[in-house]
N, C-alpha and C positions, 0 to 999 in steps of 0.2 A: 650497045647491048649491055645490060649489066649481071651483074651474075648472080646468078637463082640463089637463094636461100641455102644457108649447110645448115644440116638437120642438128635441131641441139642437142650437146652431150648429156649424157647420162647424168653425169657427177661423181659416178666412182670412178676412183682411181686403177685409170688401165683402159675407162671407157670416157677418157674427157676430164676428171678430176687431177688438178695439179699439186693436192694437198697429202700428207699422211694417209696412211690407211693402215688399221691395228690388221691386216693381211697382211702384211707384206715382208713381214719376217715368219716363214712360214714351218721353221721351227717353234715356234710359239706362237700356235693356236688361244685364240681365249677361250675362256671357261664356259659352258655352257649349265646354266643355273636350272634351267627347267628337267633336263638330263640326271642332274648331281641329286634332284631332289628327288625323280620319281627311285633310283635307287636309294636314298639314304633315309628318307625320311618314314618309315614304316612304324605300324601299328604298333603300340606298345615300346618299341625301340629308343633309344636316350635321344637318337635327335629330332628336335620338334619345327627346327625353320635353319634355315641354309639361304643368305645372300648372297649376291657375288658385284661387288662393285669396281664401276673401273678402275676407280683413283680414292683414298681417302689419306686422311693423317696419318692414323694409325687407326687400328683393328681394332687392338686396345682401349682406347679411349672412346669409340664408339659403341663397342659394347659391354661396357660398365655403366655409360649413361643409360642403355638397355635396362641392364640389370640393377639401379635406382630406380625405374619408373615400373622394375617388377616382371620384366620377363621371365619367363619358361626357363627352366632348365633346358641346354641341350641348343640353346641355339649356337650356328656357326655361323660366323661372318669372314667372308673372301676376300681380298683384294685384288685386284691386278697389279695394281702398283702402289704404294705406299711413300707418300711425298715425307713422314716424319715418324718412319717406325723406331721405335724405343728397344734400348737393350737393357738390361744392368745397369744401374747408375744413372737412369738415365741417358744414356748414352745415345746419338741419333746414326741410324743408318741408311739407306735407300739402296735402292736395285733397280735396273731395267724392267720396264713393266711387262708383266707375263715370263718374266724368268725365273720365279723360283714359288713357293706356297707361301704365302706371308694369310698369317688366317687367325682369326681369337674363337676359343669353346666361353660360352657361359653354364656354367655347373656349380650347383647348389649341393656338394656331398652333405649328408646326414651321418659323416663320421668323426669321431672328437677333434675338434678346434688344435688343439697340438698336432694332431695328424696328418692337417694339411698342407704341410712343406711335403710331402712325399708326392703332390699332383705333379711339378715339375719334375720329378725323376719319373711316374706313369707316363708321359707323354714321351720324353725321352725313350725309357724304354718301347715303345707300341712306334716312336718313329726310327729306332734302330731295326727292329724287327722286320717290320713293314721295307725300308728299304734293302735289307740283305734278302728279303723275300723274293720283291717285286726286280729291285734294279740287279742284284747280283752284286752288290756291293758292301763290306765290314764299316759299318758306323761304329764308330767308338762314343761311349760320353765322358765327357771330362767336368770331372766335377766343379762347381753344380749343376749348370746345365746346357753348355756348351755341345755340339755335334759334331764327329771328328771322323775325318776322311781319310784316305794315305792317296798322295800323290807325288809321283817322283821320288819313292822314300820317306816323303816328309809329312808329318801330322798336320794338318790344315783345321780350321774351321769352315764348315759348311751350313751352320744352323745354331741357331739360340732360342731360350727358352724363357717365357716372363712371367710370372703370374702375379696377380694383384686378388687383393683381399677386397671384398664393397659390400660391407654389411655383413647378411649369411650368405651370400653370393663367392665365387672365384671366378676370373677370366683370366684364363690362361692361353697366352700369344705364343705362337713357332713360327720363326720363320727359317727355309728350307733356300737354299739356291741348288737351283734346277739346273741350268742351262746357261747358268754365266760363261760367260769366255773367258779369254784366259786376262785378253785387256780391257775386259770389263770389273776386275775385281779391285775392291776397295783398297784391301793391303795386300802385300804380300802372302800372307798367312790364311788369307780367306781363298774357301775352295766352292766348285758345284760336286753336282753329282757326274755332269757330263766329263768333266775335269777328271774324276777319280774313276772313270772309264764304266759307267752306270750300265749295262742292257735295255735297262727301260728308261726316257725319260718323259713320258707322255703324265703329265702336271695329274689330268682326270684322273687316270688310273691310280697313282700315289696315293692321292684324295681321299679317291671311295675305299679304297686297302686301309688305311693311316686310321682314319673315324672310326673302320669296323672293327680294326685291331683296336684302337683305345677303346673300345665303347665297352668289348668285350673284357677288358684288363680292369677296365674301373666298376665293372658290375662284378667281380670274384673281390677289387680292394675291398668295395662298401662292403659285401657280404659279409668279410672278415674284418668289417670293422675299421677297415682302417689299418690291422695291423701288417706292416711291410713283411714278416717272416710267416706269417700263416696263409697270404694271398698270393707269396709264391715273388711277390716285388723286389725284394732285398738279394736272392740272389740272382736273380736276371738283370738285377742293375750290376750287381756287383764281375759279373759274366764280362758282363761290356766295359763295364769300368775303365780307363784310359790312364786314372789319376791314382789307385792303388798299384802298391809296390814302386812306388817314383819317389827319388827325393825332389822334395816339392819347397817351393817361396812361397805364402802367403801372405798378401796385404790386407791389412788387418783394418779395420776404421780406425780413425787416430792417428794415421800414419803407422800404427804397429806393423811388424812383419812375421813371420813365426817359421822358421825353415824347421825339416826336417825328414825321416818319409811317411808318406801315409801307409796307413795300414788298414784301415776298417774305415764304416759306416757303424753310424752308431741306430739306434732304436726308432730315432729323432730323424735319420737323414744328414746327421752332422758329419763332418771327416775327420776322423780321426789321426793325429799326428803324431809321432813316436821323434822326439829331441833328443838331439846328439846323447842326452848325460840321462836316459831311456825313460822322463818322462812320457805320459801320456795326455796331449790336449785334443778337446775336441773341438771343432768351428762349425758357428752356424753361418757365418755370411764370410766374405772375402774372396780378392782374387787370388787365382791360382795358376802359378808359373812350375811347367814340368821342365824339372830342374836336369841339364845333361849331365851327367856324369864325368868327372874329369877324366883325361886320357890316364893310362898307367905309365910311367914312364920305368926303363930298364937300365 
């Protein structure tokens, strides 16, 4: 006698599938593109197209070749995962896929060409906002565009900031960790949201917050031109600021270094640095180490 046919499996996993399946960490849902679009993409409003792809390089780089071949303002592009996201320097980083918002805006401002180092502090600020809004949580930024959490006491990194110049174009990359674990995180010093004890960590909801907050921050910068004290930008960055009142190190190009404490932003975006013998420098680029104070001793 031989034995009857078994009915063939389905192929998902759970129903006959022995492979992965993006369910099955069900703290991270993926994005649903069709959803993000019918809220975000509205009449007259800055955004005009919203992708969400599973995996690419980076964000970045796909949508600058975007914006050579002439795209729209306002388009977003999503990833889930990002095999060679770019920080500062160049620098490569990665993340578990669907854990955190790794994403590039393409925008075209019509406001003076010097005035746009201030788009990385507008995103900064609209994703400090947005998360003390939405998660319940103090984002700090650390100058220039660093995203700063507190967990266990201690200042962490949870998010960075890129933007590239291409042409009349800007595309400006954030990436966010959501829902890293604790031994999922690159260094030490890197944090999520879930990590700095978030209320909300649902990615969608971030998303559609984060857009509408920037969308609405960057239509008052243009209107004002551009200028960071009239559009109300200079001291809401300044509010969050992480990196004024710290004696700070800065690595300089060249190997230079520049210690001393910061005090201001300058007109530019620059940080302003106050040296021991009470010069005043300002920096346009460089890293920046917040400097601990030494103990007092008695």
């Amino acid at each position: 006698m031989t034995e009857p046919d078994r009915p063939r499996r389905s192929g998902l996993r759970g129903f006959g599938h022995a492979g992965p399946s993006p369910w099955t960490d069900l703290d991270r849902p993926p994005l649903d593109a069709a959803v993000l679009r019918h809220d975000l993409l509205l009449p007259g409003g800055l955004w005009t197209a919203l992708d969400v792809v599973e995996e690419t390089g980076s964000t970045n780089n796909d949508l600058t070749a975007r914006a050579r071949d002439g795209a729209a303002e306002g388009a977003v592009l999503i990833a889930e995962r990002q095999s060679a996201g770019r920080g500062r320097l160049d620098r490569q980083w990665s993340a578990p896929a669907r854990s955190g918002l790794f994403l590039s805006l393409l925008l075209r401002p019509t406001v003076p060409r010097e005035r746009l180092g201030w788009l990385p502090i507008l995103v900064g600020v609209s994703a400090a906002t947005t998360v003390g809004r939405v998660a319940g949580i103090q984002v700090g930024l650390k100058w220039p565009n660093d995203l700063q959490v507190e967990v266990a006491g201690e200042e962490r990194k949870t998010g960075g900031i890129l933007t590239e110049l291409t042409g009349e174009a800007v595309v400006v990359g954030l990436g966010l960790n959501v829902t890293l674990r604790q031994e999922e995180l690159p260094v030490p010093t890197a944090a999520s949201l879930a990590l700095a004890g978030a209320e909300v960590t649902d990615r969608a909801t971030l998303l559609r917050s984060l857009l509408r907050e920037f969308a609405e921050l960057y239509g008052e910068w243009q209107a004002a031109a551009g200028d960071p004290q009239a559009s109300g930008l200079l001291p809401a960055y300044t509010a969050r600021c992480t990196t004024l009142g710290r004696q700070v190190l800065v690595q300089l190009p060249g190997e230079r270094e520049l210690r001393g404490e910061a005090v201001a932003l300058d007109t530019d975006g620059r940080l302003v640095v106050r040296t021991p013998d009470g010069a005043r420098q300002a920096v346009a680029a460089g890293d920046v180490v917040h400097v601990r104070p030494e103990p007092r001793t008695s």
